[in-house]
Structure formats: structure tokens, C-alpha cells
N, C-alpha and C positions, 0 to 999 in steps of 0.2 A: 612511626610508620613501620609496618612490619615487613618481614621477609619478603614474601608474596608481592607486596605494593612496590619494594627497592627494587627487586629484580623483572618484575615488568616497567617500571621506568626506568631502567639501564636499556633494558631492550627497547621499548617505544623511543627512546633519545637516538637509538641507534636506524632502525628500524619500522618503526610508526609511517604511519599515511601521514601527508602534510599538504598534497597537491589537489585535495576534493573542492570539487566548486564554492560548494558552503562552508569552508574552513576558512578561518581569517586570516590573513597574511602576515607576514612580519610588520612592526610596527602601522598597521591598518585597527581601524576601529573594528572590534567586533558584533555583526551584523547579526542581531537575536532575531530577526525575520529571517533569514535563510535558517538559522540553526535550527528553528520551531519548525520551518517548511519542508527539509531534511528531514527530520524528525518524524513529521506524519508520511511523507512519502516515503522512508522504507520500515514502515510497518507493514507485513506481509510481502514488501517486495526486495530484492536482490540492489547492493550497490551499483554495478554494473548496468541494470534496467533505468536504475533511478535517474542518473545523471543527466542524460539527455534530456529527459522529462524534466527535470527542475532547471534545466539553463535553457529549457523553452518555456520554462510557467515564470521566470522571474523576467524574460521578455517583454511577457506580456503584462504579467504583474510587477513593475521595479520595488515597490514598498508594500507594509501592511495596508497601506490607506490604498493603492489602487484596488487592494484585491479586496477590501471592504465595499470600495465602488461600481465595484464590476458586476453586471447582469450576474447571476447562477447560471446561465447557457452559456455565457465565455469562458467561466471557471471549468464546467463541465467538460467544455470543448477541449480546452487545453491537460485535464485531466485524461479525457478520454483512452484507455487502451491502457490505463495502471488499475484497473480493479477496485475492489471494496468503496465504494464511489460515494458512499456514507462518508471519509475520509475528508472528498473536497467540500462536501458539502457544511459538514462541520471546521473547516480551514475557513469558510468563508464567514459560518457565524462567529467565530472566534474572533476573526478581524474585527467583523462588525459590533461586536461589545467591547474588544479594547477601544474603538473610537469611540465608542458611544460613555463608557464607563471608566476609560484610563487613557483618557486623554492623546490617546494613538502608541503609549508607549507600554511596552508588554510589562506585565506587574510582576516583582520579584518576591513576591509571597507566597509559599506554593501551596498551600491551603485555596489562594486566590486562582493560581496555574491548574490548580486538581479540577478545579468547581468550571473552567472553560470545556465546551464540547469537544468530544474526541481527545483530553491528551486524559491519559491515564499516569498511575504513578511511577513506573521507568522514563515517561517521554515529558512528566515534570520535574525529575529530578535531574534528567540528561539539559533541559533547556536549563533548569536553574545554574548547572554545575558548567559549560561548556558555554552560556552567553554569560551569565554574571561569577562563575568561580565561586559558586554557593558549594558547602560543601554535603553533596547527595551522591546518595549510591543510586546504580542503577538495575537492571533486567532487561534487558531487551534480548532475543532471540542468542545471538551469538555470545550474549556472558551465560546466559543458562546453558546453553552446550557445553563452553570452556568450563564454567563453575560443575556442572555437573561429573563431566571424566576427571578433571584435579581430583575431587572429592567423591567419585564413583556413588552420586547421589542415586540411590532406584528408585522407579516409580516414574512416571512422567509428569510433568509441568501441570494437566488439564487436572492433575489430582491437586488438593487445598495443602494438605502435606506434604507433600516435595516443594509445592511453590514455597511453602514457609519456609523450609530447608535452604533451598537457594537466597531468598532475600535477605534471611541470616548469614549467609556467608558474604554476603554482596555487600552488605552490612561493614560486616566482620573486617575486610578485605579494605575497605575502599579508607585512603588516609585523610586525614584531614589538614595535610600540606600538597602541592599541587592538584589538587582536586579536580580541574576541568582537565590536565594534560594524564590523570588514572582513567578518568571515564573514557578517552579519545584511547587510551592504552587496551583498555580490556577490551571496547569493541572491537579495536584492529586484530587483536587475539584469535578472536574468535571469526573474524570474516577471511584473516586472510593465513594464519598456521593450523589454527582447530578447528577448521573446514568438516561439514555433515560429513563428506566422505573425503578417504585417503589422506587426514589430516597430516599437517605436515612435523612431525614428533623430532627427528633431528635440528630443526629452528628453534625449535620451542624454548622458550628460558623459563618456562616451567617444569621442567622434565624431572627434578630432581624433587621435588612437592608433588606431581603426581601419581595418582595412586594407582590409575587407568595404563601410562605409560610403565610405572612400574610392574605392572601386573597383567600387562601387554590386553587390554581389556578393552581396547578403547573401542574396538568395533559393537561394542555390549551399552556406550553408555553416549549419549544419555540413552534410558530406557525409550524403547519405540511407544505410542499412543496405542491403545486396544485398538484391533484394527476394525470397524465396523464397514459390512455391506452398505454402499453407497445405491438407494433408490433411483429410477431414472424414471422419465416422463418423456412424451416427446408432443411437440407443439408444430404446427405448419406457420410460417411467415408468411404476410401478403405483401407484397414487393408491386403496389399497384402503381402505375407508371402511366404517361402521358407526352409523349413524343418524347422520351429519354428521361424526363423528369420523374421524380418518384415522390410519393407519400410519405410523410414521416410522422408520427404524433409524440407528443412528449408522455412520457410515463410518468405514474405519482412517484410523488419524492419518497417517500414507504417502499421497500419492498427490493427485488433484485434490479437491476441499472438504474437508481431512484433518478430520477430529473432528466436524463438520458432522454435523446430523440429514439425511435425503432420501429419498427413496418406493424403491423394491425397483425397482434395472432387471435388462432383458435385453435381446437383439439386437431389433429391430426388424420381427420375421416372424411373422405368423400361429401359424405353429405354436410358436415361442419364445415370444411371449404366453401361448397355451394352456398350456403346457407349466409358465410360471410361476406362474400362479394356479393351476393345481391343485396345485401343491405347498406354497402356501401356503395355501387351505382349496379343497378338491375339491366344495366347495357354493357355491364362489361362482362371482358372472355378472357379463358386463360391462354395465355402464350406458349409457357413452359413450366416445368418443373427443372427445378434444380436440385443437384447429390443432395441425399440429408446428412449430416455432417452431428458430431457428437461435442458438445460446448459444456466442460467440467465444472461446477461448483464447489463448494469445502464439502457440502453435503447432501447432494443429487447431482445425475449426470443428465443432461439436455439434449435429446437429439432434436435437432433442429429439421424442418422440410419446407424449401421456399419456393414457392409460388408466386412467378411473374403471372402479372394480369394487365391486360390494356383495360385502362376504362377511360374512352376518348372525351366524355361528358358531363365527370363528376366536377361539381362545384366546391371546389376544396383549394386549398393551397398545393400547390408541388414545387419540390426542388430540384434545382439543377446539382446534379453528382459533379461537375468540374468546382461549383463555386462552392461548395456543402461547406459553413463552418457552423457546424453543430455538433455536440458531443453525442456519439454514438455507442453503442456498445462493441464489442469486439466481433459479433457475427454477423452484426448487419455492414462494418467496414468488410468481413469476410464477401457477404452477401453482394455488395454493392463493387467490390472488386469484378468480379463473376459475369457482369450485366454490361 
């Protein structure tokens, strides 16, 4: 075990998170369907977000086998308002080939864990090393930051050479004696002392290995992404409505909200509005317009412009907004607030 691995398990023993939903308790069985489920959910998103959202998805989902059996509109639903939504959707094919192919029990091969949808190789190495004590190094967001100012790595992550860099030292670092209590170590590092910003440098028990704290750098590293101008578009929403009920259609599973309920767009132009709603009832009128509102993606910005319309006639399904359990996206829960 080396330096690095002693002196972050002196501090995790001291120090460490231990009280996270998905963590396993003292003498409890440890439960490799939350830690997979933890897992994809804070990819992209913040502990803090996460938590309520997984001690409302495992609810509704108590095991792999419910959420193997559950519609894709209940998964979605219950995802709803965490993002990147390709995530739940591959959580659910995931479930449903471990039934289908391993017998319900998740496979501890990680060749076999690589080759399931959505986990990549930090989120098979973190389930192999933290549900069965396999011994894998990992990458997730918060060791590449810490790995990076320790080791004042330059260059960003999105390059193939820095990421070699880090997975070499993640490598290099990680022991192969308590192996799932280093993994639960480095991340706490990183989430909750070598924080993006104002990390916290007098807690640290790595300060005397760093080369960022020694060299007081740390606001330098890790290196930022090339900044690229973010394109925008902007779309109108049709928010067609019938005595308070409104239109929802599901979207393809492809694409931005994949599987997601959302109101009928089209370009943002008078006659393109026009042009929509009579094609979907030629009796209906607009009510109102609503603020256009700005909804950020990784890479374009979306002004949104919504358009309430009565169409008192049209032979379609509509929902009632008190009973909606359907997954939405974030600006139609905006939209549907509003109304």
C-alpha cells in the first residue's frame, strides 16, 4: 500500500461519509443494486441532488427485478428532472438483461459489467470494487479533479492524454488491501475537501503530496475545457389544453428528453405556430402566450416560447395536470407550473 493510499485511509477511517442511502451499514448485507443505481445517478449530477431522487426511485423500485418490470414511462417518471435521461433508460435495459441473462444477480466479471448499457469503465470498476471488494481503480469526476491538482496534471480530461495520465495514477494509487473502503475514500476527497471551487486545502491529508497545494496552484488545476461558443435555437411549445387538461405526446427514445412526455413544438414564427395548430384541430385559438424562457444543454442553448391554445374539439387523449404521472422534461414541469 503506498503513501497516498495509508494516508487517505487514516483520514477516510476518521473522516469518510458513511451515512449515504446507498452505503451499506454495519454488519447489513451489501446491496449491489443501489450501489449500480448510485452509480448511474451521479453521473453528471451533484450528491446533494442525487439523494432524494434515489430514495424516491428505490420506492418505487425496491429491487433489480421491479425496475426490470416496470413500464419505461414509470422509470422515466421517476427519473424525471435528473437529466441525461439516456441514463434511466439504459438502468432499465441493464436490469432487464441481468434477468434475462444472469439470472437477476448482477455479474461480477467486469469484461461482462463493461459490455451492460450505460456503465462505463470507472462506474465498473467503482461497482465491482464497492459491491463485491474487487480490486479496481476508479475515475469518476471528483478523483480526476483530486488526481489532477495532487499531480498538477495539464490539459483537460476531454483530451485522450491527460485522461491516460489520470487512469495511470488511479492505477498507480489505488491498493489492493481494502479496495472498496480506497474507492469510497478517494471519492469523499474529492466531493467533499477538493471541492471545483474554494477547496478545502487545511483538511486535506494530502497536502504534503500535493504539488498544486505546495505550489499554491490549485485554482490552475485541473486545467478548464477550451471554452466553445454554445449555438442556441429557439422552438414555441403548444400547450393545447381542454377544459384544464392538456396534450402530452411521448418523444422517440433517440434524441434530447428520449421517452419523455412534452407539448407539440415547431419553429418559432407566427406562421409556423399557425400552421401547427390547425393541423392539430382547425377549431382551435390561442389563449395566451407565455415568457420565453432560456433551457441550457451541454451544447446548445434553447429558448423556449409557449403557446397556450384551447382546442375544445380535438379527438385526442388529454391529461389532467393534478393527476400527471408521466415523465416530463424540465420545461414542460416549468410550462405546466405557469397554467
Amino acid at each position: 500500500m503506498s503513501n497516498f493510499s495509508i494516508k487517505l485511509l487514516a483520514w477516510s477511517d476518521k473522516h469518510g461519509r458513511t451515512n449515504l442511502p446507498w452505503q451499506s451499514k454495519p454488519n447489513s448485507h451489501t446491496n449491489v443494486y443501489h450501489i449500480w443505481l448510485s452509480e448511474i445517478m451521479l453521473q453528471q449530477t451533484q450528491v446533494s441532488t442525487v439523494i432524494d431522487y434515489f430514495k424516491k426511485f428505490i420506492r418505487y423500485f425496491p429491487s433489480l427485478i421491479d425496475l426490470a418490470n416496470a413500464s419505461e414511462d414509470a422509470v422515466l417518471a421517476q427519473w424525471a428532472g435528473l437529466g441525461y435521461y439516456a441514463r434511466a433508460r439504459n438502468l432499465q435495459k441493464t436490469a432487464q438483461i441481468i434477468v434475462q441473462q444472469h439470472g437477476g444477480e448482477f455479474p461480477q466479471d467486469f469484461e461482462q459489467i463493461l459490455a451492460l448499457p450505460g456503465i462505463g469503465r470507472s462506474t465498473a470498476g467503482a461497482i465491482l470494487s464497492l459491491g463485491f471488494n474487487q480490486n479496481h481503480a476508479i475515475l469518476d469526476g471528483n478523483v480526476k479533479r483530486a488526481l489532477a491538482r495532487i499531480h498538477q496534471i495539464k490539459g483537460h480530461y476531454s483530451q485522450s492524454v491527460t485522461l491516460n495520465k489520470l487512469w495511470h495514477l488511479a492505477e498507480l494509487h489505488t491498493p489492493n488491501t481494502r479496495n472498496n473502503q480506497y474507492t469510497q475514500a478517494i471519492m469523499d476527497l474529492g466531493a467533499t475537501i477538493c471541492t471545483r471551487t474554494q477547496p478545502k486545502c487545511p483538511h486535506c491529508p494530502m497536502t504534503n503530496l500535493c504539488l498544486s497545494y505546495k505550489n499554491q496552484t490549485q485554482a490552475l488545476y485541473p486545467e478548464p475545457k477550451p471554452q466553445k461558443t454554445k449555438p442556441s435555437r429557439s422552438i414555441a411549445m403548444l400547450v393545447f389544453s381542454n377544459n384544464n387538461d392538456i396534450y402530452l405526446q411521448k418523444r422517440p427514445s433517440k434524441g434530447i428528453w428520449g421517452g419523455l412526455w412534452s407539448f407539440i413544438e415547431c419553429d418559432d414564427t407566427p406562421l409556423s405556430i399557425q400552421k401547427s395548430i390547425d393541423e392539430f384541430d382547425q377549431s382551435a385559438s390561442i389563449i395566451r402566450h407565455l415568457s420565453v424562457f432560456k433551457h441550457t444543454f451541454t451544447h446548445y442553448h434553447l429558448y423556449i416560447h409557449p403557446v397556450v391554445v384551447d382546442c375544445p374539439s380535438a379527438h385526442v387523449e388529454f391529461y389532467q395536470i393534478k393527476e400527471l404521472h408521466l415523465g416530463v422534461p424540465k420545461p414542460v414541469t416549468r410550462i405546466i407550473s405557469q397554467l
